[in-house]
C-alpha positions as CSV (number, residue, x, y, z in Angstrom):
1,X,-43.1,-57.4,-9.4
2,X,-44.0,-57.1,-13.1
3,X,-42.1,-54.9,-15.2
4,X,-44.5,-52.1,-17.7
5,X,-43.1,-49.9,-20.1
6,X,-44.5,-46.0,-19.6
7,X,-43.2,-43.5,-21.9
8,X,-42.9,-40.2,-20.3
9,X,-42.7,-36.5,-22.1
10,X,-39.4,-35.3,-22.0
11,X,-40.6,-32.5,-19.5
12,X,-41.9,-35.1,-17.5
13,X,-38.8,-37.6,-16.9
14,X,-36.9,-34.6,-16.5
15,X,-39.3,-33.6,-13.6
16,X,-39.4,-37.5,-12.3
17,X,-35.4,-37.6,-12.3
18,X,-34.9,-34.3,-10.6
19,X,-37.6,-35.7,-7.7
20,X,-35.8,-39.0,-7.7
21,X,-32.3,-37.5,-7.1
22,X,-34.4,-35.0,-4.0
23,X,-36.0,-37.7,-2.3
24,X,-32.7,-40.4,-3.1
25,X,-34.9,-42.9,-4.6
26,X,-35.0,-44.8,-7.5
27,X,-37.4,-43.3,-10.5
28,X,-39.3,-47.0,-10.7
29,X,-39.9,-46.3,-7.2
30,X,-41.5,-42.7,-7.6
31,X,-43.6,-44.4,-10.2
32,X,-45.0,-46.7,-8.1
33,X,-46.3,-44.6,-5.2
34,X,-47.9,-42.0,-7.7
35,X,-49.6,-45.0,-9.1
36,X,-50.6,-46.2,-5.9
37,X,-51.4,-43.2,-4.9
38,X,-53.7,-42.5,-8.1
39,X,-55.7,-45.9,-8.0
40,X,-56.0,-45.8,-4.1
41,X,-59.5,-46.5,-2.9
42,X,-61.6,-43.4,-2.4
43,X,-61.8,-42.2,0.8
44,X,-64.7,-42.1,3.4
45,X,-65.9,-39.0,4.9
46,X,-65.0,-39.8,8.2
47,X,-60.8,-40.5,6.8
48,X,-61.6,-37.0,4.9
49,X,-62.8,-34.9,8.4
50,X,-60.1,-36.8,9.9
51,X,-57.1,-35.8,7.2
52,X,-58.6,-32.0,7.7
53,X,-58.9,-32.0,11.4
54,X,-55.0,-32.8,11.5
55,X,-54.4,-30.0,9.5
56,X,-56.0,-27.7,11.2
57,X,-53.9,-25.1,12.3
58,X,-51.0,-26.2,10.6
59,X,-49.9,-22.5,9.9
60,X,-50.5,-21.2,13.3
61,X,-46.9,-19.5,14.7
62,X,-45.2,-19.9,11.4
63,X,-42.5,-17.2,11.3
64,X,-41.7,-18.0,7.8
65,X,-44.6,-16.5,5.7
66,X,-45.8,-12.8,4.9
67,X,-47.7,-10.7,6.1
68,X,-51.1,-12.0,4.7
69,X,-53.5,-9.0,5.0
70,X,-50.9,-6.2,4.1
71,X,-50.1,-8.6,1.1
72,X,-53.5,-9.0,0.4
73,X,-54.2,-4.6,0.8
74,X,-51.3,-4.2,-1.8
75,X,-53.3,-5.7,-4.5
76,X,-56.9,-4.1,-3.8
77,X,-57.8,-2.1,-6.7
78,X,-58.1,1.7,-5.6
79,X,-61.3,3.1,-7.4
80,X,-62.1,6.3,-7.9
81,X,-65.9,6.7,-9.3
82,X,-65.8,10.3,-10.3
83,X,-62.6,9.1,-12.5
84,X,-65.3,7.5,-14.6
85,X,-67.5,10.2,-15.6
């Protein structure tokens, strides 16, 4: 393997060490699969439809998340027209 330099923001190695230390790897390592994962070949349509078929319904019976629409009625603006004359 041949060794490069990078030099990283502070913020940045500080995020890189903390996701090293999660995922008990090595921080050469987590550079290497972002960079593979950055210069991997472009993928087809078919690999795309494929990748979202399998995710397809990936939140269906989760018990861990809100309650989407009642979220989603809290933040609905309430207009009153007449207010505005």
């Amino acid at each position: 393997m041949i060794q490069t330099q990078v030099a990283l923001p502070e913020r940045l190695d500080l995020l890189l060490a903390s996701l090293a230390t999660d995922q008990g790897k090595k921080k050469e390592d987590i550079i290497v699969d972002a960079v593979e994962a950055y210069v991997q070949k472009p993928r087809t349509q078919e690999e795309i439809l494929a990748l979202r078929r399998a995710g397809f319904g990936m939140w269906k019976d989760r018990t861990d998340l809100p309650d989407f629409d009642a979220l989603r009625k809290t933040m609905d603006r309430k207009l009153n027209w007449d207010d505005d004359r």
